[in-house]
PDB file of N, CA, C and O in Angstrom:
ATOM      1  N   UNK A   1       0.817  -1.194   0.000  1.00  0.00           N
ATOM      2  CA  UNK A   1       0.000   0.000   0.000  1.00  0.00           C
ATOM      3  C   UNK A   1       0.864   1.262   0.000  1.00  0.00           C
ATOM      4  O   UNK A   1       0.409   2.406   0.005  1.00  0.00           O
ATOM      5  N   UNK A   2       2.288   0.900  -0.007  1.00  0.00           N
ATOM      6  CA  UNK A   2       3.097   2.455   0.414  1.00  0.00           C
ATOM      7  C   UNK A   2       3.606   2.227  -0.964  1.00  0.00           C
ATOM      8  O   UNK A   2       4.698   2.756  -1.172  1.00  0.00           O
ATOM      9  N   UNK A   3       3.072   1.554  -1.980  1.00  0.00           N
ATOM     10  CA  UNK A   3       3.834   1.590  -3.699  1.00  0.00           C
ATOM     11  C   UNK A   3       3.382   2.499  -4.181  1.00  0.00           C
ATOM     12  O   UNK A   3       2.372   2.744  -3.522  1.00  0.00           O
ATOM     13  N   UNK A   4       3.502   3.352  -5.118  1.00  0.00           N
ATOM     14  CA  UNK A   4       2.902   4.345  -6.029  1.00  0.00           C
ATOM     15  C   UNK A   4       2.140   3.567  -7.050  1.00  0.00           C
ATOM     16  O   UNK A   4       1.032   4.046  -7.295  1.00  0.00           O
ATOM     17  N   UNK A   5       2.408   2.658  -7.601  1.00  0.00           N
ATOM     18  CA  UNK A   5       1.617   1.627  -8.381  1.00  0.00           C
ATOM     19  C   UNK A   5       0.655   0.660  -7.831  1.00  0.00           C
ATOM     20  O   UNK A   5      -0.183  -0.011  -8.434  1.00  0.00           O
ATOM     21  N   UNK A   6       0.952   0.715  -6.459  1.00  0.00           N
ATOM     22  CA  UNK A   6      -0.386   0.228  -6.042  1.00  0.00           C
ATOM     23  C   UNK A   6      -1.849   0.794  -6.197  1.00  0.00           C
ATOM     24  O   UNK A   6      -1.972   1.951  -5.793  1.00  0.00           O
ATOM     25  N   UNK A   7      -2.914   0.233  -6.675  1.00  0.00           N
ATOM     26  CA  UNK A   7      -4.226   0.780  -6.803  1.00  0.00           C
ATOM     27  C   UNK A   7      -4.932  -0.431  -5.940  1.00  0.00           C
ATOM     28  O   UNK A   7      -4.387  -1.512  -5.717  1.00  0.00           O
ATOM     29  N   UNK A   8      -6.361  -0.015  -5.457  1.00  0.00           N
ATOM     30  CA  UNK A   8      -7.781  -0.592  -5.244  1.00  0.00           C
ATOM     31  C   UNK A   8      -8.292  -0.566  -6.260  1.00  0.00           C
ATOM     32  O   UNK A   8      -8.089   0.338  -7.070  1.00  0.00           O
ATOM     33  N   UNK A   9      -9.479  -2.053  -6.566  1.00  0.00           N
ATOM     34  CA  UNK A   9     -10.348  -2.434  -7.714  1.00  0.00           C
ATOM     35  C   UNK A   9     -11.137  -2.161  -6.890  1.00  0.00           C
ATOM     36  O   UNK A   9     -10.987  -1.721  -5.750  1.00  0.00           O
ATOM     37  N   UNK A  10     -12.834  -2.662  -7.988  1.00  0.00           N
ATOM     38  CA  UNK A  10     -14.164  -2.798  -7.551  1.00  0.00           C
ATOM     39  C   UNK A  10     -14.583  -4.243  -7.501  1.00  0.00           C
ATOM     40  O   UNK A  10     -15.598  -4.799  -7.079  1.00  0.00           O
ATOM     41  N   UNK A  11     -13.499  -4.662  -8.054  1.00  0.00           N
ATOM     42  CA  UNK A  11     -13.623  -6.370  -7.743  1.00  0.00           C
ATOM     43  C   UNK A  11     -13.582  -7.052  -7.034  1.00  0.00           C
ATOM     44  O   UNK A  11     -12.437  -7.409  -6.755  1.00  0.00           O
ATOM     45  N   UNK A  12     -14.498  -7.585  -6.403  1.00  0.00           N
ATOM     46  CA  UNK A  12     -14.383  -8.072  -4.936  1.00  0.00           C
ATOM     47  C   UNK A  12     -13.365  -9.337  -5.126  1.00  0.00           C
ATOM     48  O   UNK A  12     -12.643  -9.623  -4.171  1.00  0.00           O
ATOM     49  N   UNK A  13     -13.298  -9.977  -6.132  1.00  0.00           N
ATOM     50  CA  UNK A  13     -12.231 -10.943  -6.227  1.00  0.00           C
ATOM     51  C   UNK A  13     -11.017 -10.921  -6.368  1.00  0.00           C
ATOM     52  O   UNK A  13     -10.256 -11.887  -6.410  1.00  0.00           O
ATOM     53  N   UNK A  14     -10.815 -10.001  -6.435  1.00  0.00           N
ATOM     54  CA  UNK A  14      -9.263  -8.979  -6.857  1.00  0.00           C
ATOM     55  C   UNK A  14      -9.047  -7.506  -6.755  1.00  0.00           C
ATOM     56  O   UNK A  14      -8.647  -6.730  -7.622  1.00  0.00           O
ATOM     57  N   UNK A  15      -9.517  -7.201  -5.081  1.00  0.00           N
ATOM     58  CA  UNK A  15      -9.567  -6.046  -5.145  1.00  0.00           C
ATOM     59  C   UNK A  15      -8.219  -5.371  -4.716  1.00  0.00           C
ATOM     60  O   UNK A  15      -8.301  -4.285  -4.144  1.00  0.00           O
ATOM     61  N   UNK A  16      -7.238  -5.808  -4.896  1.00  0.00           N
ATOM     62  CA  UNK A  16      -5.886  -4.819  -5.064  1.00  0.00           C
ATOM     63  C   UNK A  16      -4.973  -5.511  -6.781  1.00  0.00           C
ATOM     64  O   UNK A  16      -4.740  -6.617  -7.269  1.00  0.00           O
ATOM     65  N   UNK A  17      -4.708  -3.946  -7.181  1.00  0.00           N
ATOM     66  CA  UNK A  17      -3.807  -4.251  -8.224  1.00  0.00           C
ATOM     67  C   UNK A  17      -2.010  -3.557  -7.953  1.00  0.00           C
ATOM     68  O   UNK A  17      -1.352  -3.280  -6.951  1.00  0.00           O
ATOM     69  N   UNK A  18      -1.798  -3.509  -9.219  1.00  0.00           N
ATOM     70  CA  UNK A  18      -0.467  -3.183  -9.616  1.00  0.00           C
ATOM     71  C   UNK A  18      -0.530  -2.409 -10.510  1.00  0.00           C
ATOM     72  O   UNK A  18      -1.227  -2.903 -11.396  1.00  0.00           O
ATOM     73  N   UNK A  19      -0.062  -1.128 -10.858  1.00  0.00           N
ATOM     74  CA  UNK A  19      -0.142  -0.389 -12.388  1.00  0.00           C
ATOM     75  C   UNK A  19       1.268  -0.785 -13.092  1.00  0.00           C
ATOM     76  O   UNK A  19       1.139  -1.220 -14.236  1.00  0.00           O
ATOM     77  N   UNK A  20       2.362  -0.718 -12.676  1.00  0.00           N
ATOM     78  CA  UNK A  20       3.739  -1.127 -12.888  1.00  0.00           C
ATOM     79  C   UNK A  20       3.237  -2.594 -14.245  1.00  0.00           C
ATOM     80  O   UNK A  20       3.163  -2.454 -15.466  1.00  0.00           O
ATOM     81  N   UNK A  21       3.021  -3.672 -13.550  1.00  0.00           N
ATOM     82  CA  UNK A  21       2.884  -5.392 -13.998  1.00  0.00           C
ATOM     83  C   UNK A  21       1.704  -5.397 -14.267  1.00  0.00           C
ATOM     84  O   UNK A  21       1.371  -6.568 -14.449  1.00  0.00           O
ATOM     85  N   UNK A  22       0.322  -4.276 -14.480  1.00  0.00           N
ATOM     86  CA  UNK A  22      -0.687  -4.349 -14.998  1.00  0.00           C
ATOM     87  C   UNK A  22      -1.221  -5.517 -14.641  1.00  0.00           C
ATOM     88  O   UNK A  22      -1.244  -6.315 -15.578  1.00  0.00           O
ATOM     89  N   UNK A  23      -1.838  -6.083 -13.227  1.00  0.00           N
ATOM     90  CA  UNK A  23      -2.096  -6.770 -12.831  1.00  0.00           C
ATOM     91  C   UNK A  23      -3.178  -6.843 -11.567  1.00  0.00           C
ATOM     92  O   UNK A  23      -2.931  -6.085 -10.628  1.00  0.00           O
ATOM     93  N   UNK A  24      -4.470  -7.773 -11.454  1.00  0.00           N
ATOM     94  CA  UNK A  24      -5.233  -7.217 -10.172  1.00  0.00           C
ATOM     95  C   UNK A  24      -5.007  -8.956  -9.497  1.00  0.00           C
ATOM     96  O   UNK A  24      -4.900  -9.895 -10.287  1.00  0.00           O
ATOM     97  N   UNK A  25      -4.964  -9.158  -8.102  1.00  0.00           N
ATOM     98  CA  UNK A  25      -5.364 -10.234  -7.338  1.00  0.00           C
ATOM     99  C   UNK A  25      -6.150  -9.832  -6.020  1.00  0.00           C
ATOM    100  O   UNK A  25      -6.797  -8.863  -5.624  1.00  0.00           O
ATOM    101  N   UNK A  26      -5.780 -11.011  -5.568  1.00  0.00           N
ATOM    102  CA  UNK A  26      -6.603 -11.208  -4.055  1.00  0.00           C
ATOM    103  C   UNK A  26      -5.549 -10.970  -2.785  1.00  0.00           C
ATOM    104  O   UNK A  26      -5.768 -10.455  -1.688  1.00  0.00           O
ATOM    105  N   UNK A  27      -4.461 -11.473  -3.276  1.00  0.00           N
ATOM    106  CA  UNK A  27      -3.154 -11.125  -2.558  1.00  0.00           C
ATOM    107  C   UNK A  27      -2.332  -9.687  -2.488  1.00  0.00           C
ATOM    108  O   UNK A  27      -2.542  -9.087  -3.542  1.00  0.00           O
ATOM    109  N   UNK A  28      -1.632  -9.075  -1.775  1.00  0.00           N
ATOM    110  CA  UNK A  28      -1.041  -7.916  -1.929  1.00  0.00           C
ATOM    111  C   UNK A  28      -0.065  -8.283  -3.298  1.00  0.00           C
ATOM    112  O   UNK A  28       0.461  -9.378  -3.502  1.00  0.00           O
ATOM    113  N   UNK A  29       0.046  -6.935  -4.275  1.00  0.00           N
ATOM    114  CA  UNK A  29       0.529  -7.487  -5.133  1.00  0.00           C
ATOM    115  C   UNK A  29       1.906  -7.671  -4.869  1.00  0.00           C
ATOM    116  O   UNK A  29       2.544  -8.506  -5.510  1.00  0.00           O
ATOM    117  N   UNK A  30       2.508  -6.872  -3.859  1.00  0.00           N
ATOM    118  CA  UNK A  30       4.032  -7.128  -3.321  1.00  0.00           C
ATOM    119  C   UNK A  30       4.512  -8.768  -2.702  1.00  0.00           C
ATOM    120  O   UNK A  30       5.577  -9.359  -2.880  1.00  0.00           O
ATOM    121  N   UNK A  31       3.383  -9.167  -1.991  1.00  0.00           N
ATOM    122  CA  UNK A  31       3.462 -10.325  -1.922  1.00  0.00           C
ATOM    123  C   UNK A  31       3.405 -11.737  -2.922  1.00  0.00           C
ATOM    124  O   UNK A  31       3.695 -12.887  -2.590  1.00  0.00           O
ATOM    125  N   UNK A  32       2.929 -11.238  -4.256  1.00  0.00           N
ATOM    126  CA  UNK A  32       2.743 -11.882  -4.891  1.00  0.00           C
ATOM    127  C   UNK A  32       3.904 -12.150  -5.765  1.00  0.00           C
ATOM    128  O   UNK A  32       4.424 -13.264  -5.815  1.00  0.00           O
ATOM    129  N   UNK A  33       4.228 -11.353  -6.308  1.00  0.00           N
ATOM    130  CA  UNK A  33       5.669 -10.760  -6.354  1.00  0.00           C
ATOM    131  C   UNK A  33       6.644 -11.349  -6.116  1.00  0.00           C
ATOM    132  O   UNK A  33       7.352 -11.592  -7.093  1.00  0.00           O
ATOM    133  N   UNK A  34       7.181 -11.896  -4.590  1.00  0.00           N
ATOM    134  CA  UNK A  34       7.347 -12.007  -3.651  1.00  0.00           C
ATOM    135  C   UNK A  34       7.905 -13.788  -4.174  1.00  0.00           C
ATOM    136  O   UNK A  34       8.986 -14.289  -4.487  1.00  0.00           O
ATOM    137  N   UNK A  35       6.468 -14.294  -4.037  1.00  0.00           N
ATOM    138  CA  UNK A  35       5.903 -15.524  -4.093  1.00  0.00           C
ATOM    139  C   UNK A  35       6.551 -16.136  -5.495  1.00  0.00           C
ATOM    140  O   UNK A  35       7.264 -17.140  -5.515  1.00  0.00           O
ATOM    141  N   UNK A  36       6.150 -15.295  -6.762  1.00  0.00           N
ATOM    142  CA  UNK A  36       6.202 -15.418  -7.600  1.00  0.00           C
ATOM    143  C   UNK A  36       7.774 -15.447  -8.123  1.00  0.00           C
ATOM    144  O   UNK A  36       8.000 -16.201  -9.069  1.00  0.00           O
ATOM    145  N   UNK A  37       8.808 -14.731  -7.613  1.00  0.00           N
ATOM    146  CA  UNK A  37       9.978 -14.556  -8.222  1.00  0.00           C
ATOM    147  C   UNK A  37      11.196 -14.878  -7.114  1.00  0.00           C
ATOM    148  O   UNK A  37      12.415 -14.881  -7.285  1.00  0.00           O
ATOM    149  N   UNK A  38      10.584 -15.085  -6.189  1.00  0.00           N
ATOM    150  CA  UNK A  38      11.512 -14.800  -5.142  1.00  0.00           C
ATOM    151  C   UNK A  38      12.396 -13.944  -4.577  1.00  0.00           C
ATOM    152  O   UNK A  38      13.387 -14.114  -3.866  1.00  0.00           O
ATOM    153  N   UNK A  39      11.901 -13.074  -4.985  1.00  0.00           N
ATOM    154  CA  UNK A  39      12.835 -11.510  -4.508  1.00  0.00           C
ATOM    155  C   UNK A  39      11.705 -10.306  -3.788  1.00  0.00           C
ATOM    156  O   UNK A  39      10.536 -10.477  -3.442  1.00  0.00           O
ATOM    157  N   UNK A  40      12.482  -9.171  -3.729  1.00  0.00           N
ATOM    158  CA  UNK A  40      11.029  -8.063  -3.394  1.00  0.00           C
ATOM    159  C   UNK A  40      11.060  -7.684  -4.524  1.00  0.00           C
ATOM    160  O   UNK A  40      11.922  -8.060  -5.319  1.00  0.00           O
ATOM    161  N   UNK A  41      10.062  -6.813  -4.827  1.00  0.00           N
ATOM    162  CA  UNK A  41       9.732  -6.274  -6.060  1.00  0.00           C
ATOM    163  C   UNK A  41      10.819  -5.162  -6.447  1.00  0.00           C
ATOM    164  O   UNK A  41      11.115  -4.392  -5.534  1.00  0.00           O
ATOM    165  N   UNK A  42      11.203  -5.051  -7.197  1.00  0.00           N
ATOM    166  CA  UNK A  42      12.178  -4.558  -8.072  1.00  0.00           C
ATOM    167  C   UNK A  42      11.443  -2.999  -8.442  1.00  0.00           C
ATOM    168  O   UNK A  42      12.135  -1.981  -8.457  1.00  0.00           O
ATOM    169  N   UNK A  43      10.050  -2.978  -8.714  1.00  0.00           N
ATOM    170  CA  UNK A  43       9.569  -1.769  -9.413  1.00  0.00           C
ATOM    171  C   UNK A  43       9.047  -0.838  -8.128  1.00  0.00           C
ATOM    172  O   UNK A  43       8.919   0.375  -8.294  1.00  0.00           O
ATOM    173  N   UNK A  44       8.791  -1.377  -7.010  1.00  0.00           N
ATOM    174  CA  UNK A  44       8.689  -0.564  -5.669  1.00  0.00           C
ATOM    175  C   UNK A  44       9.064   0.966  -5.757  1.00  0.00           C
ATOM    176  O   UNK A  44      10.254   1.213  -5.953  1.00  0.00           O
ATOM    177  N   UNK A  45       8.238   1.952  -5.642  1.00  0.00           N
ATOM    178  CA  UNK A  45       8.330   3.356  -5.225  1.00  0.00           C
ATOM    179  C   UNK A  45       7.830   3.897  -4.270  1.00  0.00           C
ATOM    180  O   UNK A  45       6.837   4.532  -4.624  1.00  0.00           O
ATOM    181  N   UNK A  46       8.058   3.975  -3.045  1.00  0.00           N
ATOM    182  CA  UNK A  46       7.773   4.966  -1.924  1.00  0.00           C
ATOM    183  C   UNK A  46       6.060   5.673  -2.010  1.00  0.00           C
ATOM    184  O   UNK A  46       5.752   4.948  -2.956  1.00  0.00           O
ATOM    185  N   UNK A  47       5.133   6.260  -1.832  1.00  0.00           N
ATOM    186  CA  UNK A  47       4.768   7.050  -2.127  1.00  0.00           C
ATOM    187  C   UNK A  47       4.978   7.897  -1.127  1.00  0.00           C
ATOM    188  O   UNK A  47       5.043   7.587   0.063  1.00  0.00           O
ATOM    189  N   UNK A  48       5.094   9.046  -1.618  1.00  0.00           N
ATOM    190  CA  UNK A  48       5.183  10.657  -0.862  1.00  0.00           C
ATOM    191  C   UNK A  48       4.009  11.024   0.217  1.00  0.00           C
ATOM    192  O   UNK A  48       2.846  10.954  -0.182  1.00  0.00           O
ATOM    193  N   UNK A  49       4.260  11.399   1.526  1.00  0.00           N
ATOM    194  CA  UNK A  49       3.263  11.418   2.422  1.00  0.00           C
ATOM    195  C   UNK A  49       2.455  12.539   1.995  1.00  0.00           C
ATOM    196  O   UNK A  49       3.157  13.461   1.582  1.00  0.00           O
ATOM    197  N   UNK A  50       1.215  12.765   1.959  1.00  0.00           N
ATOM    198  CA  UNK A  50      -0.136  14.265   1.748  1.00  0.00           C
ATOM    199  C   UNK A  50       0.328  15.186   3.292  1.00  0.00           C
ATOM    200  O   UNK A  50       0.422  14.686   4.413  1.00  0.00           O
ATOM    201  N   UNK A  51       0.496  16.222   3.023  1.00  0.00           N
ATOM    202  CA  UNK A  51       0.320  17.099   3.792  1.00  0.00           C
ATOM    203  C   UNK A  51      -1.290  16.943   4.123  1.00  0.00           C
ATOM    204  O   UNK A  51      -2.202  16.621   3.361  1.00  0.00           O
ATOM    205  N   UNK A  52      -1.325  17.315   5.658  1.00  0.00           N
ATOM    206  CA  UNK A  52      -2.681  17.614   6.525  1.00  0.00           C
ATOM    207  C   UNK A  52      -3.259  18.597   5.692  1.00  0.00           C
ATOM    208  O   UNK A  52      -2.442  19.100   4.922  1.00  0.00           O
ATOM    209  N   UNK A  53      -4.576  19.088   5.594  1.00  0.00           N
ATOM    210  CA  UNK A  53      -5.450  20.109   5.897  1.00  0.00           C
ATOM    211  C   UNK A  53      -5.800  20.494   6.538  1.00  0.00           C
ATOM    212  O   UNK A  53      -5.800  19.646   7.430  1.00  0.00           O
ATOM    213  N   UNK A  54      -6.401  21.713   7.049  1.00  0.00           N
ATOM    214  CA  UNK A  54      -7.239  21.844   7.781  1.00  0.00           C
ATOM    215  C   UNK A  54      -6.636  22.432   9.299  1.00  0.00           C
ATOM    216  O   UNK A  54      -5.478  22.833   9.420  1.00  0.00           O
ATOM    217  N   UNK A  55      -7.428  22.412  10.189  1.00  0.00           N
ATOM    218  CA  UNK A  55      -6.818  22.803  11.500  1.00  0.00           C
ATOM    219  C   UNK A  55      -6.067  21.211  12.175  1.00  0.00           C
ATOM    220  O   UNK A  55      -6.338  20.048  11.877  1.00  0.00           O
ATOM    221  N   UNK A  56      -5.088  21.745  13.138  1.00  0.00           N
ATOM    222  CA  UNK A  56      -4.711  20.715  14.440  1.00  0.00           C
ATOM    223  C   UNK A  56      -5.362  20.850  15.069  1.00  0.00           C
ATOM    224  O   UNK A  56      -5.866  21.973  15.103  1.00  0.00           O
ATOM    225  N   UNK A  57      -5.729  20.047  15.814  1.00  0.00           N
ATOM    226  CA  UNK A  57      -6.664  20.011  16.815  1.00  0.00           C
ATOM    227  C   UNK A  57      -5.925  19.639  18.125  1.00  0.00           C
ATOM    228  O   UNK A  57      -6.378  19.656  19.270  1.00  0.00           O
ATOM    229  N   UNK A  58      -4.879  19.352  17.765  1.00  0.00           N
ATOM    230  CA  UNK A  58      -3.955  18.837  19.174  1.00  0.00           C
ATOM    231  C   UNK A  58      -3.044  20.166  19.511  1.00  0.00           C
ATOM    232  O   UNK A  58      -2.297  20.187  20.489  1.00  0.00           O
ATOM    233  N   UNK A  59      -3.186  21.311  18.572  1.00  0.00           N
ATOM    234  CA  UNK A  59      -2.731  22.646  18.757  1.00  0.00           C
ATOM    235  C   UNK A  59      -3.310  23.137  19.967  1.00  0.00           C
ATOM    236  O   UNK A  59      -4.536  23.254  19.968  1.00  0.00           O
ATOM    237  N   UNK A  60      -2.572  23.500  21.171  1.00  0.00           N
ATOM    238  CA  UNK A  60      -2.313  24.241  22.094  1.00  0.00           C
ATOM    239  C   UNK A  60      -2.872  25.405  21.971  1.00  0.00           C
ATOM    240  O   UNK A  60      -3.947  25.624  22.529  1.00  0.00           O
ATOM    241  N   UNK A  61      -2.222  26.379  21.198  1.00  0.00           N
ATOM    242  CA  UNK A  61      -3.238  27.462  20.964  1.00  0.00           C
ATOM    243  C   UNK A  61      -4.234  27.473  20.536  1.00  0.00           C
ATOM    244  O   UNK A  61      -4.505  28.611  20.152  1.00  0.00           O
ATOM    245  N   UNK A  62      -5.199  26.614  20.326  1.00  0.00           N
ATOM    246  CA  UNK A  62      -6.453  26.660  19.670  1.00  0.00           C
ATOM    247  C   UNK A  62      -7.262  26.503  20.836  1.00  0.00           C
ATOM    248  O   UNK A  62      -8.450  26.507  20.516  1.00  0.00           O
ATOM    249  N   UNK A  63      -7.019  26.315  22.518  1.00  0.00           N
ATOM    250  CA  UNK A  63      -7.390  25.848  23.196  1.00  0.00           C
ATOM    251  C   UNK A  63      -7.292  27.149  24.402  1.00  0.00           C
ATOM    252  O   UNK A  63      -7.704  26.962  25.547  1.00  0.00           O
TER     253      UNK A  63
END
């Protein structure tokens, strides 16, 4: 889930894919991967964390 090529389907039978290996299963596709080649995945990218919106609420001064 932390791949950039990772996506969610609507397929309940395969609801995680891969955009990289153009691929959907039932298994994480990293694990499959995994399973499949015996290594970690090679095409793995980080994704970049989203900045918050909005207010803190655990902000001190707001209080």
């Amino acid at each position: 889930m932390k791949c950039v090529h990772y996506f969610a389907t609507y397929d309940p039978q395969r609801p995680r894919g891969c955009r990289k290996f153009g691929f959907e299963s039932a298994k994480m596709p990293s694990m499959l991967v995994k399973q499949e080649t015996g290594d970690e995945c090679i095409a793995f990218e980080e994704r970049k964390a989203k900045k918050k919106k909005g207010l803190d609420l655990n902000d001190p001064s707001l209080w």
